[in-house]
N, C-alpha and C positions, 0 to 999 in steps of 0.2 A: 381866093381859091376855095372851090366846095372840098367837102371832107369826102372820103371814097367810104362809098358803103359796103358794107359784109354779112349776106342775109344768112345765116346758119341756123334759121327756125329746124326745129324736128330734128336736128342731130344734136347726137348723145357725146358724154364726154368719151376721149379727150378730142373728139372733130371741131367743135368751136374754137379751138385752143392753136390746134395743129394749123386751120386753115384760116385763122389771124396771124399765125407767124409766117404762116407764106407771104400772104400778103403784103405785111407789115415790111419783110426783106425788099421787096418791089419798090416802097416810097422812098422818098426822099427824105433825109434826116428834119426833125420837124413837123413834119406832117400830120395830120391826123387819120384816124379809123375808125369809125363805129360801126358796130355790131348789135347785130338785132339777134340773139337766142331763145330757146324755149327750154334749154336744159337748166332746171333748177342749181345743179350744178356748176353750170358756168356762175357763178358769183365768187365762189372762192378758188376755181380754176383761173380766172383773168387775172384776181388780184396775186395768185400766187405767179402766176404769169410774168405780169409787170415788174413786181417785186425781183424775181432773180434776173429778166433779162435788163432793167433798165429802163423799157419804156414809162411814160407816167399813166396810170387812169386818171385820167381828167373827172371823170363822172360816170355813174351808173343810176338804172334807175328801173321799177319795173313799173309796167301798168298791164294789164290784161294778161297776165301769165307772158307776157316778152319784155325781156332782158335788154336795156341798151345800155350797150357800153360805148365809149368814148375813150381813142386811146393816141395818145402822141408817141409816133416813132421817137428813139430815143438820138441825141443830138452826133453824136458819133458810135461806131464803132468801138468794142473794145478791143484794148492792145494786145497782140498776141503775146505771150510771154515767153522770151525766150526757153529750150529746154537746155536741160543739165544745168552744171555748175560755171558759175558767172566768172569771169576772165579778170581776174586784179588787175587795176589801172596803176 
């Protein structure tokens, strides 16, 4: 299976961020994403990114002033947490 690509040259943060999480919602648990940016920016946007939701950064790298990232949808869902106070067993 090819990885689905996400071209986001020329947009500034947080658009590279916003429209890898669109994305990313679409795949299948697993999956991969790479992204192609130009915002200096995105480097510690993706990894702050990954970091809170879960996904992994596989790798990043730049060459010519564009940014690839590589990112694995994370394997589930997290669990909603019940609200209020929990019900003694």
């Amino acid at each position: 299976m090819s990885d689905t690509v996400l071209d986001v040259k020329g947009l500034r943060c947080p658009l590279p961020v916003l429209r890898a999480n669109r994305v990313l919602r679409g795949l299948p648990p697993g999956t991969q994403l790479r992204v192609l940016a130009t915002d200096r920016a995105s480097v510690a946007d993706f990894q702050a990114f990954c970091r809170e939701t879960g996904h992994a950064l596989v790798a990043f790298s730049e060459e010519a002033g564009v940014f690839r990232f590589l990112i694995r949808r994370r394997a589930n869902e997290p669990e909603e947490k019940p609200e209020g106070p929990e019900t003694p067993r």
